[in-house]
C-alpha positions in Angstrom: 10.4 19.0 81.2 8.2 19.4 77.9 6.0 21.7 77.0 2.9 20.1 75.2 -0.2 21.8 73.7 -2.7 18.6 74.4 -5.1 17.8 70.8 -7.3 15.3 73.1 -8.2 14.7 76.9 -6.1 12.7 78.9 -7.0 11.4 82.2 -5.2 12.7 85.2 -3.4 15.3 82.5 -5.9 17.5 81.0 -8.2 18.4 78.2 -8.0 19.5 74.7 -6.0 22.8 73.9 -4.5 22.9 77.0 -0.9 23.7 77.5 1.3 21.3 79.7 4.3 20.2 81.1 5.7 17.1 81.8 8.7 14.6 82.2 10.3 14.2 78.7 10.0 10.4 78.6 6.3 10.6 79.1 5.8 13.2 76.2 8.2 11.1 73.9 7.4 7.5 74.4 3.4 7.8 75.2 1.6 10.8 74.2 3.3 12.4 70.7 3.1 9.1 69.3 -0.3 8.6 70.1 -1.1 11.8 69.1 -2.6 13.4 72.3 -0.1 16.1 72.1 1.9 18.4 70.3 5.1 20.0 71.0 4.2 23.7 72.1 5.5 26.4 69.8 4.7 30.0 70.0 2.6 29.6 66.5 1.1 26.9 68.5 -1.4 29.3 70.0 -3.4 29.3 67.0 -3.3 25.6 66.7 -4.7 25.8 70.8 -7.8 28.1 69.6 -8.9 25.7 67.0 -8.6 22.9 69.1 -10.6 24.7 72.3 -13.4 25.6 69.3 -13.9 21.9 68.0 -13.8 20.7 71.4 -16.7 23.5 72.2 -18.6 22.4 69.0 -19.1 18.8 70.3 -19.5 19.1 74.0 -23.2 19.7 75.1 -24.4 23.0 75.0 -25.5 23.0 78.6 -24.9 22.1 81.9 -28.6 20.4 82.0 -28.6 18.8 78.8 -25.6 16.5 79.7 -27.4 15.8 82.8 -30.5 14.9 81.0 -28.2 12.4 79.1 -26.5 11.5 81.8 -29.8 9.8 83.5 -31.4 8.4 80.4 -27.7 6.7 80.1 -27.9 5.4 84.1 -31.1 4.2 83.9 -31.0 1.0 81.3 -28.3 -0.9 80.5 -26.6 -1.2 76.6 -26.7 -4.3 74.9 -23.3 -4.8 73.2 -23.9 -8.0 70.7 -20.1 -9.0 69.8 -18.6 -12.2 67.9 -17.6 -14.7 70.7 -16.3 -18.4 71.0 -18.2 -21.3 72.7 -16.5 -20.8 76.2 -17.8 -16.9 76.0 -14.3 -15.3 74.8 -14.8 -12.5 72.7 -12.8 -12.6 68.8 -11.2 -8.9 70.1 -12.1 -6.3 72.5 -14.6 -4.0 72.9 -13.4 -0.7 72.1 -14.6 3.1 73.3 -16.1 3.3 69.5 -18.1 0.0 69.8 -19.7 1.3 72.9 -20.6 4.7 71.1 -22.0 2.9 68.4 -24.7 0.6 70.8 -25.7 3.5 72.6 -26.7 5.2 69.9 -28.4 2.2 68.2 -30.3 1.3 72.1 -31.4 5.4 71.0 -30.0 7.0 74.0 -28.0 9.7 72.3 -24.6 10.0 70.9 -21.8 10.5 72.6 -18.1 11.1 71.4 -16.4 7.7 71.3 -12.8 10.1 72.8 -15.5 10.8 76.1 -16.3 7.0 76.7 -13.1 5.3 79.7 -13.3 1.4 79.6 -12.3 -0.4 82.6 -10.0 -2.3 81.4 -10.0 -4.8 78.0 -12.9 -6.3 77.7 -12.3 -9.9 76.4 -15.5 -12.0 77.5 -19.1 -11.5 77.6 -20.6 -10.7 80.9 -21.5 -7.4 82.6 -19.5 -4.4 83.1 -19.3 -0.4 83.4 -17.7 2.0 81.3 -17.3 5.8 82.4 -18.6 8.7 79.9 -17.8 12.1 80.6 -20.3 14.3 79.1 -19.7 17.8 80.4 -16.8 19.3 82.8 -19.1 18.3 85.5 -21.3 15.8 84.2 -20.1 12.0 84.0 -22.1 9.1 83.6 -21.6 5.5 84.5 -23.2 3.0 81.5 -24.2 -0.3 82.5 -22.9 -2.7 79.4 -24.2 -6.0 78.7 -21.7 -8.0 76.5 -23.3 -10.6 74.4 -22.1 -13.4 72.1 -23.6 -12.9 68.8 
């Protein structure tokens, strides 16, 4: 087992600054070289406060302002205008930062492109719904509309 100081949240794992263990073949071959973790040190404790104060610095400040969010996010749906073939097949995939980027342009807020889950690769126009987790408690689904430029 490794012990691993987390720099960004992982699904099913954790948050940021927060000390866990896992399998050593899961800390080696996914999330130290994709940075989500470090290898826990006992100087790492200082690196686990700095990391726990920028996380605090851009989550909401409140429990009721991520809710506010959350409903002005549920209740239209994002226009994501993408480059696209004839037969509707995107040149790419959306990414987390490209559905950051229309929700702040639609004027809903912004949100931190590490907060936004996709589904799955999105490789053709059409509708789908991407996961945003705004607070501890607070997530929001977003309605996205993928359109050919």
């Amino acid at each position: 087992m490794a012990k691993l100081i987390l720099t960004q949240e992982v699904t099913g794992l954790g948050t940021a600054g927060d000390v866990v263990e896992v399998k050593n073949g899961y800390a080696r071959n996914y999330l130290l070289p994709r940075g989500f973790a470090l290898t826990w040190t006992k100087g790492g404790e200082k690196q686990v406060e700095s990391i726990k104060a920028a996380r605090a610095a851009r989550e909401h400040a409140s429990l009721e302002d991520a809710q506010r969010q959350a409903a002005a996010l549920q209740a239209k749906p994002v226009k994501l205008t993408v480059k696209a073939g004839d037969s509707g097949r995107l040149f790419g995939t959306v990414k987390a930062d490209d559905v950051a980027k229309a929700v702040e342009a639609a004027g809903l807020g912004s949100i931190d492109k590490r907060k936004v889950e996709l589904p799955a690769h999105i490789k053709s126009v059409g509708s789908y719904q991407a996961n945003v987790r705004l607070h501890e408690d607070v997530a929001a689904v977003i309605d996205l509309d993928v359109v050919a430029s």
